[in-house]
CHARMM internal coordinates of N, CA and C (Angstrom, degrees):
IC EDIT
DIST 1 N 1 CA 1.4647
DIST 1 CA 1 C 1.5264
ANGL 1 N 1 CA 1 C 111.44
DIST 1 C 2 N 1.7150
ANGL 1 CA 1 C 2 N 115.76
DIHE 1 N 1 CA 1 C 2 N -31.98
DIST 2 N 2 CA 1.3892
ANGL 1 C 2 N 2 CA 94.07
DIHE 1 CA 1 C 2 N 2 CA -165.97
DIST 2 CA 2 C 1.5643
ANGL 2 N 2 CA 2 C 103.90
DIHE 1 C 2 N 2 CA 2 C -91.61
DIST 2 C 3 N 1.2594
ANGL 2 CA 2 C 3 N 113.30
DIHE 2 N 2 CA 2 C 3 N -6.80
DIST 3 N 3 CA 1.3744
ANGL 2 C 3 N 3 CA 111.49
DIHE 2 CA 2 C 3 N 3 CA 163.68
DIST 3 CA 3 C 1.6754
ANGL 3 N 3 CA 3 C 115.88
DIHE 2 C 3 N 3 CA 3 C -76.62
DIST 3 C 4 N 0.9400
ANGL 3 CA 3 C 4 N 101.73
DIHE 3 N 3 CA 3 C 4 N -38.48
DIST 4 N 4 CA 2.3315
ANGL 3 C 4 N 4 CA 84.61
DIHE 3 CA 3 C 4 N 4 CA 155.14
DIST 4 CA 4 C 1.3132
ANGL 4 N 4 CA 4 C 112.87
DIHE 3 C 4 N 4 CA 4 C -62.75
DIST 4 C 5 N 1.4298
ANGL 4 CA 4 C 5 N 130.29
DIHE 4 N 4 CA 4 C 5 N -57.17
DIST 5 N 5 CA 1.4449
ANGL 4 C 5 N 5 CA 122.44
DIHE 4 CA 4 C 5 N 5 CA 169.23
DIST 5 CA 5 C 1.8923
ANGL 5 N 5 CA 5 C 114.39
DIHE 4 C 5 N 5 CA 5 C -4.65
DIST 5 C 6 N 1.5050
ANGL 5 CA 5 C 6 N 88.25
DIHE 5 N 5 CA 5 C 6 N -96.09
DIST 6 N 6 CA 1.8465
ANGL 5 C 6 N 6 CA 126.99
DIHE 5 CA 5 C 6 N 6 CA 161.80
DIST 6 CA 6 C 1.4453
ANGL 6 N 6 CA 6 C 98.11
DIHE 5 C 6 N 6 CA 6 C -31.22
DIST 6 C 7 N 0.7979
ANGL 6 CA 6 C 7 N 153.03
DIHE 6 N 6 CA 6 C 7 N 4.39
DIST 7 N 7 CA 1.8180
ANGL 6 C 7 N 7 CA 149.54
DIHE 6 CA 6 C 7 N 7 CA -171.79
DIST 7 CA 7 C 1.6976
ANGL 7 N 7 CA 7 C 104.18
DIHE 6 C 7 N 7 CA 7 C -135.90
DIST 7 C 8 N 1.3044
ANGL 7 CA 7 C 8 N 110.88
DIHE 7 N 7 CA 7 C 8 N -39.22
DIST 8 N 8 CA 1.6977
ANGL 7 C 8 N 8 CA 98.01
DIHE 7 CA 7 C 8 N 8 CA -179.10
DIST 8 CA 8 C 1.7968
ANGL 8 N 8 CA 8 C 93.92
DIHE 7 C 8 N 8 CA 8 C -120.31
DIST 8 C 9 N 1.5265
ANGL 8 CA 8 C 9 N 120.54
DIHE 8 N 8 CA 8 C 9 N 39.43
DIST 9 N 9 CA 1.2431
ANGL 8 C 9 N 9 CA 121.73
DIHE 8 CA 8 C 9 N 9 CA 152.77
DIST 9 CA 9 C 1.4210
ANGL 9 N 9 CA 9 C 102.35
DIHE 8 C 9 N 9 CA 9 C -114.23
DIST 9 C 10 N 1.4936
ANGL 9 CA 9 C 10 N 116.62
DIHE 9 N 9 CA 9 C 10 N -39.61
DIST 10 N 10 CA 1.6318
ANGL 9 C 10 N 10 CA 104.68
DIHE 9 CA 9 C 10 N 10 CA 166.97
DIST 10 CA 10 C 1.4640
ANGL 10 N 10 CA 10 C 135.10
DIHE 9 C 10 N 10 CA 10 C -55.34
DIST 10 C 11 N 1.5431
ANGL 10 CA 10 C 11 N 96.28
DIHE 10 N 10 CA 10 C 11 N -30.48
DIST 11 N 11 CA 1.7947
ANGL 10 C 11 N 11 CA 102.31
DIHE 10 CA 10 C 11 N 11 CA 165.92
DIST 11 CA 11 C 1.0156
ANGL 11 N 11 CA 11 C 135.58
DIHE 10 C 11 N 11 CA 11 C -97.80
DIST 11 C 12 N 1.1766
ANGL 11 CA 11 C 12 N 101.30
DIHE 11 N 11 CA 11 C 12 N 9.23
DIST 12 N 12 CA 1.9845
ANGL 11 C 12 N 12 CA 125.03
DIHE 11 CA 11 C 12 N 12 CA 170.16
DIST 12 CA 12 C 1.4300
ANGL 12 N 12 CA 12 C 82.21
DIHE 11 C 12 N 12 CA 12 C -78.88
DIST 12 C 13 N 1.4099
ANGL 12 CA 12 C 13 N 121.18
DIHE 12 N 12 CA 12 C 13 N -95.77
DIST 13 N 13 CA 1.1485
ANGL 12 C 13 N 13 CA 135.91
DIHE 12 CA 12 C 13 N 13 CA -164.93
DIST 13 CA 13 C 1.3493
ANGL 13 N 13 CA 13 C 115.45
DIHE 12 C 13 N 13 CA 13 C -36.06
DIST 13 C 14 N 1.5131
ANGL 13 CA 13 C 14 N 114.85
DIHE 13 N 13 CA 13 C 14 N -59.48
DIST 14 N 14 CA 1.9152
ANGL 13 C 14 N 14 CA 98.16
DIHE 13 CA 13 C 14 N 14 CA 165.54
DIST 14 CA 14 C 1.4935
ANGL 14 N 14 CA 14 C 117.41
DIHE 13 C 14 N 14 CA 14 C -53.12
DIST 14 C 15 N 1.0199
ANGL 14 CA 14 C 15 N 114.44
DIHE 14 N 14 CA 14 C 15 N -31.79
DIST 15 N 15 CA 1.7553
ANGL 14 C 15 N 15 CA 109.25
DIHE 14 CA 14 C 15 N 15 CA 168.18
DIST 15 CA 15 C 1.6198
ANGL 15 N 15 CA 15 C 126.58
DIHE 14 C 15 N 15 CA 15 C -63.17
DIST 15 C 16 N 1.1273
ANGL 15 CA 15 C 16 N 106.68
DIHE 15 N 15 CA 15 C 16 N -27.34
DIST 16 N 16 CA 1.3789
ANGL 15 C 16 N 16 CA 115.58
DIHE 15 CA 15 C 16 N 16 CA 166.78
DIST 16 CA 16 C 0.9434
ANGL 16 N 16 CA 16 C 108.52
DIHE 15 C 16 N 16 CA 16 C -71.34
DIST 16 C 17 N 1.9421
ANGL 16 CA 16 C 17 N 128.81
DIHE 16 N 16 CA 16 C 17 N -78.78
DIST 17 N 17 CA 1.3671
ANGL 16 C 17 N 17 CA 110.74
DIHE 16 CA 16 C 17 N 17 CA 175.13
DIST 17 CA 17 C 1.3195
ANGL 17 N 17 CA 17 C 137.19
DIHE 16 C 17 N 17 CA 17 C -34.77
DIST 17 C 18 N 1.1923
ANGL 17 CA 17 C 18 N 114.24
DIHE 17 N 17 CA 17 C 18 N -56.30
DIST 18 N 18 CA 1.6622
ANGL 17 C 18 N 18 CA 121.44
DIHE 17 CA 17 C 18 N 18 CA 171.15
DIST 18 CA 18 C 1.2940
ANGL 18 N 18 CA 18 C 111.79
DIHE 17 C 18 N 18 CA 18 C -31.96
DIST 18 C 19 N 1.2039
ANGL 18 CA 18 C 19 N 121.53
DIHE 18 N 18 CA 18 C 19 N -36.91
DIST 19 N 19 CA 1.5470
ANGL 18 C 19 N 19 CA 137.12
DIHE 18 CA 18 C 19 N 19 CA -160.74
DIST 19 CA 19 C 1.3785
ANGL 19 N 19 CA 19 C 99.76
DIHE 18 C 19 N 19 CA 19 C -79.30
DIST 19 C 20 N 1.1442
ANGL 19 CA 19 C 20 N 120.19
DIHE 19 N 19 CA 19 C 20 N -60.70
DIST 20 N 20 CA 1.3467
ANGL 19 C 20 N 20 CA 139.61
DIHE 19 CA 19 C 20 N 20 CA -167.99
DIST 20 CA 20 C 1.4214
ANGL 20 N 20 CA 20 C 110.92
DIHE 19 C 20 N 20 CA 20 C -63.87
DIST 20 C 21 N 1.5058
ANGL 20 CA 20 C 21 N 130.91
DIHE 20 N 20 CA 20 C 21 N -57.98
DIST 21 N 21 CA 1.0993
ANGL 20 C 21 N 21 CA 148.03
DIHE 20 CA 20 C 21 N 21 CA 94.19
DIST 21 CA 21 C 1.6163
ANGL 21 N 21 CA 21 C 98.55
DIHE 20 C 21 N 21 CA 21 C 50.17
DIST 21 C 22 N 1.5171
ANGL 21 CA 21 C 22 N 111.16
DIHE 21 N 21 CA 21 C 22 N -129.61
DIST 22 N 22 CA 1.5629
ANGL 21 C 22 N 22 CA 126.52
DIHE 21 CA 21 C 22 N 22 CA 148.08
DIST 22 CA 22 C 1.3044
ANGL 22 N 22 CA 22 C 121.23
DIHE 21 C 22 N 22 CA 22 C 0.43
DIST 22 C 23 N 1.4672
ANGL 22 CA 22 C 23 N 121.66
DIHE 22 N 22 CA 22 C 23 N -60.42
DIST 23 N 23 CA 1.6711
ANGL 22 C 23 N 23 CA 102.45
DIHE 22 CA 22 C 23 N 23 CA 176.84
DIST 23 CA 23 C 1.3472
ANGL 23 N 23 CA 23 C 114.51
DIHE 22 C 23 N 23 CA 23 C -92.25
DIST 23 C 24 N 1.2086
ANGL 23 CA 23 C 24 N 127.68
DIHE 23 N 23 CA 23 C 24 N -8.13
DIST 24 N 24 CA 1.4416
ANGL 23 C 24 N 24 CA 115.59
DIHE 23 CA 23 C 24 N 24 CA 156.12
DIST 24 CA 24 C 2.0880
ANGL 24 N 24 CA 24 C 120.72
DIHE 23 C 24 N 24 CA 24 C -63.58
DIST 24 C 25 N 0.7222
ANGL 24 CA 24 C 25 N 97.17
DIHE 24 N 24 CA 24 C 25 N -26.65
DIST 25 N 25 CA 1.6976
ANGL 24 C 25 N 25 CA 123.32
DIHE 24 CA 24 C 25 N 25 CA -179.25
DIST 25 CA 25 C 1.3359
ANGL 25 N 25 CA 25 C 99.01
DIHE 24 C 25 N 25 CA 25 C -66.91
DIST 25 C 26 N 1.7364
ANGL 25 CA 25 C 26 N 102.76
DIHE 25 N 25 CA 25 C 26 N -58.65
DIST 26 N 26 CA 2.0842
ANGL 25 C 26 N 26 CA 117.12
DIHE 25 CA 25 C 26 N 26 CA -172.06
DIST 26 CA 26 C 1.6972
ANGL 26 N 26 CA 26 C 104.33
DIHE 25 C 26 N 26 CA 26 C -60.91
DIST 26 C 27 N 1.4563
ANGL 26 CA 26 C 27 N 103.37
DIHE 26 N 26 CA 26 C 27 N -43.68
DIST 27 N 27 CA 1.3053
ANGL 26 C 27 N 27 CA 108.63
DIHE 26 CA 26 C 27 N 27 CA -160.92
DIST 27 CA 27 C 1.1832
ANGL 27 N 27 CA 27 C 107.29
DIHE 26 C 27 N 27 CA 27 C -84.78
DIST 27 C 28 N 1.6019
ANGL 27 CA 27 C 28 N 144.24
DIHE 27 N 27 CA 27 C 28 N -19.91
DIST 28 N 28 CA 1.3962
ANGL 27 C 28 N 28 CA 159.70
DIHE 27 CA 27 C 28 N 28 CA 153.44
DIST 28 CA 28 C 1.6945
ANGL 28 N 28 CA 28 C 110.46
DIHE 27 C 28 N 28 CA 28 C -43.83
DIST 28 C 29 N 1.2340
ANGL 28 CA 28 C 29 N 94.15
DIHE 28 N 28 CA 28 C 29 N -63.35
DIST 29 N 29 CA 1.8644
ANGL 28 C 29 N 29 CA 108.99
DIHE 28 CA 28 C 29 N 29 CA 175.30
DIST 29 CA 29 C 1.4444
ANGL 29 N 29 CA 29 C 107.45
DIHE 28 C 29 N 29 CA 29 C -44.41
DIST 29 C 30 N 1.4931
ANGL 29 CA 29 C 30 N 101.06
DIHE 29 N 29 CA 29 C 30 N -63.78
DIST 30 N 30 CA 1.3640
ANGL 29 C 30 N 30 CA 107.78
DIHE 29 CA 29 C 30 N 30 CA -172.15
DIST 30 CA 30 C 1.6074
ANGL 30 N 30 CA 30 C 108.14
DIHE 29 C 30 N 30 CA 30 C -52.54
DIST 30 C 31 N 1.2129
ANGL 30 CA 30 C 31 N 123.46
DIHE 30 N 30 CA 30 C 31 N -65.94
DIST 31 N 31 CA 1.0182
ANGL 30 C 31 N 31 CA 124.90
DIHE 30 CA 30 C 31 N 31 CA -164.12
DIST 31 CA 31 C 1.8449
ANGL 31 N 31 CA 31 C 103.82
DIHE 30 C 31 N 31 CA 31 C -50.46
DIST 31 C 32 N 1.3673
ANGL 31 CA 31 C 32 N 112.46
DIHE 31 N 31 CA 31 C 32 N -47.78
DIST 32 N 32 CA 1.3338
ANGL 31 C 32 N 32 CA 103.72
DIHE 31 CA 31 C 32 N 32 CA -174.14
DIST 32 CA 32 C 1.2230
ANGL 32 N 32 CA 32 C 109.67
DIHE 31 C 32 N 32 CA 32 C -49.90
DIST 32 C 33 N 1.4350
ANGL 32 CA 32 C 33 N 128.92
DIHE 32 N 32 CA 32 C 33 N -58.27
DIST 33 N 33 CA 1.6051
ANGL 32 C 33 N 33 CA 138.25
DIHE 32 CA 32 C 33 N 33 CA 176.19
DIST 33 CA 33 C 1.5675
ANGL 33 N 33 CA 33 C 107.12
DIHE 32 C 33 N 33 CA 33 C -35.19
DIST 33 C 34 N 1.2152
ANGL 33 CA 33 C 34 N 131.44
DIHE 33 N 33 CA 33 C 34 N -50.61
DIST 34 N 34 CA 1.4884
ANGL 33 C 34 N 34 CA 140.51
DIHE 33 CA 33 C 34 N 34 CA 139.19
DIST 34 CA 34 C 1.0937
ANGL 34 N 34 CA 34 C 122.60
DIHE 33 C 34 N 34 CA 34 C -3.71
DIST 34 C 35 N 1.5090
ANGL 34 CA 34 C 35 N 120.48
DIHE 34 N 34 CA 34 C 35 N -70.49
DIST 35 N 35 CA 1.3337
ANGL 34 C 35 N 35 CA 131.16
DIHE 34 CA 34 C 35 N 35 CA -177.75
DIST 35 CA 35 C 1.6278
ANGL 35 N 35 CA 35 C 117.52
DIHE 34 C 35 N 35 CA 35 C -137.41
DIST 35 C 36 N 1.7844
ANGL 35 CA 35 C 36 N 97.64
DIHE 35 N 35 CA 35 C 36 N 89.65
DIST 36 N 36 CA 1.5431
ANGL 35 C 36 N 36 CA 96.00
DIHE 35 CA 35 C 36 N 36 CA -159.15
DIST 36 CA 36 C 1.6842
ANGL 36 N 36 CA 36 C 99.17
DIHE 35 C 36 N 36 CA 36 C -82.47
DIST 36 C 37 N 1.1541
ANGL 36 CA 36 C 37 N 122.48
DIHE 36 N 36 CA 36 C 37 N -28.09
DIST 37 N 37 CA 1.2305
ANGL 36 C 37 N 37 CA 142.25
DIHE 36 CA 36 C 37 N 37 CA -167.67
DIST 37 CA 37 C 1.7411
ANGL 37 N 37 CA 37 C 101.84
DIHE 36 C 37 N 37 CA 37 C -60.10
DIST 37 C 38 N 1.3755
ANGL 37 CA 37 C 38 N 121.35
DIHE 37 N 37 CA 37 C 38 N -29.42
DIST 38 N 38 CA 1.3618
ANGL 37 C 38 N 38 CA 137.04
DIHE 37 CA 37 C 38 N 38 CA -172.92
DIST 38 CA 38 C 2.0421
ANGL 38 N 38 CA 38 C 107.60
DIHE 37 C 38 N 38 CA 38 C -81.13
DIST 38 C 39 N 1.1652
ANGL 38 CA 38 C 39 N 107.48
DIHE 38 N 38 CA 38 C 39 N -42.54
DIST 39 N 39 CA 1.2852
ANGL 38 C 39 N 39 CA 132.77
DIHE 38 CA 38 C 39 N 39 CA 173.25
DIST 39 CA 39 C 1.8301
ANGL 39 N 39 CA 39 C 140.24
DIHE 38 C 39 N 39 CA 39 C -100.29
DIST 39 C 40 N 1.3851
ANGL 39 CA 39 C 40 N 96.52
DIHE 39 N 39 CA 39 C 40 N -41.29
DIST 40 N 40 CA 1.7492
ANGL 39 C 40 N 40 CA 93.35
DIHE 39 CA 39 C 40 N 40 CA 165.02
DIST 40 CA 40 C 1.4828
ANGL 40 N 40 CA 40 C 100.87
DIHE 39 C 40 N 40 CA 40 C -92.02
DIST 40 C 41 N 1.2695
ANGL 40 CA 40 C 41 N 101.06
DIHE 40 N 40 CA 40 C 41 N 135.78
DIST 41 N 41 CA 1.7409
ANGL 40 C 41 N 41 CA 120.32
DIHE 40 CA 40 C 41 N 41 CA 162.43
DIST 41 CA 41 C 1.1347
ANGL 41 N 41 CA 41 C 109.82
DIHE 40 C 41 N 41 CA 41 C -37.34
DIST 41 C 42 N 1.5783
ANGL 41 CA 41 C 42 N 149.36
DIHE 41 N 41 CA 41 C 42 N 146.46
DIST 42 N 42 CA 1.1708
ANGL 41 C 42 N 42 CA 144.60
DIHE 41 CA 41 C 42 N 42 CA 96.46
DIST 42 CA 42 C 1.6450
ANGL 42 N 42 CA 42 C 121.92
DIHE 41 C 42 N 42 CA 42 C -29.40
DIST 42 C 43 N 1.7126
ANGL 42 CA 42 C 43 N 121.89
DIHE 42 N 42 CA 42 C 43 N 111.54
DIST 43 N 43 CA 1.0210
ANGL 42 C 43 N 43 CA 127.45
DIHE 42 CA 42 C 43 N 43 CA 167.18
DIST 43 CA 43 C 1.5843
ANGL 43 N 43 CA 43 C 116.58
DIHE 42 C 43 N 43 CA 43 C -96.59
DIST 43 C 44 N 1.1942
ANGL 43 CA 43 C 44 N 119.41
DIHE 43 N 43 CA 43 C 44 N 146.72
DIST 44 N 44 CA 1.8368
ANGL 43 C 44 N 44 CA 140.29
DIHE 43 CA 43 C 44 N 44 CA 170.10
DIST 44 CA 44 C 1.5920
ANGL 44 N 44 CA 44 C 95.64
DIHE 43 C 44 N 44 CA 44 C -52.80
DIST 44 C 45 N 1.2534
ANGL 44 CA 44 C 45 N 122.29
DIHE 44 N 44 CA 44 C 45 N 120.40
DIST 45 N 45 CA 1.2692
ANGL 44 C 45 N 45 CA 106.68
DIHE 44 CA 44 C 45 N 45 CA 140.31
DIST 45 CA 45 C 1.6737
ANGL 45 N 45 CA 45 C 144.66
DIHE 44 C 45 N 45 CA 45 C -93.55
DIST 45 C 46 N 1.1070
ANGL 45 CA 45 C 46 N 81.35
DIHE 45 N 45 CA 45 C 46 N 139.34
DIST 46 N 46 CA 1.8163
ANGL 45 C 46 N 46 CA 96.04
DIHE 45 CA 45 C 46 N 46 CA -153.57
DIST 46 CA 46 C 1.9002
ANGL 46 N 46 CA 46 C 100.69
DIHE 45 C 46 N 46 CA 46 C -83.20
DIST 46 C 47 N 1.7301
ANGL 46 CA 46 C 47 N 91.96
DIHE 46 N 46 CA 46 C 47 N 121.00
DIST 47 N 47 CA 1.1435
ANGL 46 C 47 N 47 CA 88.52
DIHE 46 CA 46 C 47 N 47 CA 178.95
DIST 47 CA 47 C 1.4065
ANGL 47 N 47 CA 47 C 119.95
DIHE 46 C 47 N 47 CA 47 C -106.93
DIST 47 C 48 N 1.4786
ANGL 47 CA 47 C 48 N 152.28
DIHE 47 N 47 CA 47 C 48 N 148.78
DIST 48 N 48 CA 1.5366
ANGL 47 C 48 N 48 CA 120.95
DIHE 47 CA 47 C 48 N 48 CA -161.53
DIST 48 CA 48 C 2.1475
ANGL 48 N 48 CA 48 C 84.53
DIHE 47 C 48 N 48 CA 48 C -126.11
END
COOR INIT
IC SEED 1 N 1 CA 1 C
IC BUILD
């Protein structure tokens, strides 16, 4: 038994992280897309 315990507490818990995980990632993206001006460089344009 306590090895089922230990088996659906490890995949609770990887499910949580993962979770947690993921919307920090979703909510990062997003935000960059948000404010591209904050994050992509301004490049020179090169004239030849």
């Amino acid at each position: 038994m306590k090895k089922k315990y230990k088996k659906v507490i490890y995949i609770f818990s990887f499910i949580v992280l993962f979770s947690i995980i993921g919307g920090v990632v979703k909510y990062s993206l997003g935000y960059i897309d948000d404010n591209p001006d904050l994050y992509i460089p301004k490049t020179k344009n090169i004239t030849i």
